[in-house]
N, C-alpha and C positions, 0 to 999 in steps of 0.2 A: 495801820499806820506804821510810817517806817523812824526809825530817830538814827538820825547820822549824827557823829561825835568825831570831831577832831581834837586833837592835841596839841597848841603849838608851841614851840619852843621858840621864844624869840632871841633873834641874832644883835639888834641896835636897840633903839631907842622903843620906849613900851608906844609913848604919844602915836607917833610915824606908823608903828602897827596897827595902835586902836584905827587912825586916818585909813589906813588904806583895807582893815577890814570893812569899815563904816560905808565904803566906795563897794567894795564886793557883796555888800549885803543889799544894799540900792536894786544892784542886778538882779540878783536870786529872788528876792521878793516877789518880783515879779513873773516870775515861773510859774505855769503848769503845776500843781500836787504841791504848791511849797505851802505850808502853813503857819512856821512863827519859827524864831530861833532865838536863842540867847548866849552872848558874848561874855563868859564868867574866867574871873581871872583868880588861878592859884593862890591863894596866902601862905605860901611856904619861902618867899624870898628868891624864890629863883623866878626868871621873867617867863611863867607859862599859864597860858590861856585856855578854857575849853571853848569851843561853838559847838553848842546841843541844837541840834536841828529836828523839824518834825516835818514830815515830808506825807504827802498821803500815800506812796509809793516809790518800789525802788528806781521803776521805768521811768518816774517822772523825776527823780534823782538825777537819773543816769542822761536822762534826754536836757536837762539846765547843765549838766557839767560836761554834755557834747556838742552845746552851740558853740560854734567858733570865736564869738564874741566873749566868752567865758576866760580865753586862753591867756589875754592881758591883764585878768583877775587874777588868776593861779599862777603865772611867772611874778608879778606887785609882790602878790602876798610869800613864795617860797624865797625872793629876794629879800626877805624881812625874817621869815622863821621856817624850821624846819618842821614834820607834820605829820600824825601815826592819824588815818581813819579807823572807824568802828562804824558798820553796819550793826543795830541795833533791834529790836522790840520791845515792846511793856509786856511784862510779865504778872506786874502788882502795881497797881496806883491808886493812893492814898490822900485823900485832902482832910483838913480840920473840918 
């Protein structure tokens, strides 16, 4: 299992972000290897977001972020915030 992590820094309005992640996550859902993510927002006052992603691999990562239908996902959302990735593993995983 692959876990992709973005950062994002938002530039406007948090609302207008949430909107237009809510739109790009529509899309990826429904990809090849995608399996859940979640949209967690920073409590430090400053406008930044993470999206923890689980993907069942990188190929199937890499093949949802090279369909060309993707491209007005990724221009929406850099038009709103700026964005560090992190390719990921589980190393330890703990439930109650």
């Amino acid at each position: 299992m692959l876990i992709f992590v973005n950062l994002f820094r938002v530039h406007g309005g948090a609302g207008d972000f949430e909107r237009c992640f809510a739109e790009t996550s529509e899309f990826m859902m429904n990809k090849d290897g995608y399996l859940r993510h979640r949209l967690v927002k920073v409590n430090d006052g400053e406008p930044r977001y993470l999206n923890i992603a689980e993907w069942t691999d990188e190929d199937s990562l890499r093949a949802a972020v090279a369909d060309p239908r993707f491209e007005s996902h990724a221009r929406a959302l850099s038009e709103r915030a700026s964005s560090e990735s992190l390719l990921c593993e589980v190393v330890q995983e703990y439930e109650a």
